[in-house]
N, C-alpha and C positions, 0 to 999 in steps of 0.2 A: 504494500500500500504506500502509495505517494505520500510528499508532507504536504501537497495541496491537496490531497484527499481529505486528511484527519484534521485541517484545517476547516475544508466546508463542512467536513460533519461536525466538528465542533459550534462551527457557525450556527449551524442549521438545531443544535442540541441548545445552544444558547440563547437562540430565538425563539424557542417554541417556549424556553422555562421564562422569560421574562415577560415576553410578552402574556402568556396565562398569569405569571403573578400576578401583573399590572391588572391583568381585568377582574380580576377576580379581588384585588385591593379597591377598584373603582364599582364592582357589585356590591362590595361591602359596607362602601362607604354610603352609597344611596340606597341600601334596604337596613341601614344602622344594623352592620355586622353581622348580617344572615348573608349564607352563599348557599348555593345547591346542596343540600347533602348528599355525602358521599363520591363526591365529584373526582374525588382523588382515584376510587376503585374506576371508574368505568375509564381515566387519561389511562389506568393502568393495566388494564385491558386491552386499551387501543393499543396502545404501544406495545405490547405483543402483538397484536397485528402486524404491526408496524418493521419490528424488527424477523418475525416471519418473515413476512412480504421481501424485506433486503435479501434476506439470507437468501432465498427462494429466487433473488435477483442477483446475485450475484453467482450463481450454480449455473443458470439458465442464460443471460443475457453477457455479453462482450464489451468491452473497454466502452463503447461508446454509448453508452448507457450509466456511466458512470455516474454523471451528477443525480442522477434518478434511484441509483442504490444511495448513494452518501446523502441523500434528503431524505430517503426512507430511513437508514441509520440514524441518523440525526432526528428524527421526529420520534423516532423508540426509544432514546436514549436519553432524549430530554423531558420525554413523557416520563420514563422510569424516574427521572430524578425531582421530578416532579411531586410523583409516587410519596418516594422516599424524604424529598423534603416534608409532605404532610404527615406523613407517618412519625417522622424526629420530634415537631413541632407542637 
């Protein structure tokens, strides 16, 4: 794996974890601190999808498809940490 690889995946892992915190700090703040429950299990759910779906792209599909595994990696990865941040918290 390239260092522009685990760079976009990083990217794309970092993007998906802020961007949900943020919304999920801005649902908060305009329903006075209620959010979905249980919101954390079903991001963690997708995200095995998610990192499925990579794996399963990366077996099946060729170099040029790349940006499309490392955004799938990247969206399972940053779901997972997502996961695991509500779970620590």
């Amino acid at each position: 794996m390239t260092p522009l690889r685990v760079l976009r995946i990083l990217g794309f892992a970092a993007g998906f974890f802020v961007a949900f915190t943020a919304s999920q700090a801005a649902t908060a703040a305009r329903s006075g601190g209620e959010t979905i429950p249980g919101i954390h299990y079903a991001i963690g759910a997708l995200s095995i999808f998610f990192l499925l779906g990579a794996w399963a792209t990366e077996q099946t599909q060729g170099p040029d498809q790349n940006v499309r595994k490392d955004m799938l990696w990247g969206l399972g990865s940053g779901g997972l940490a997502i996961f695991a941040n509500r779970l620590l918290s």
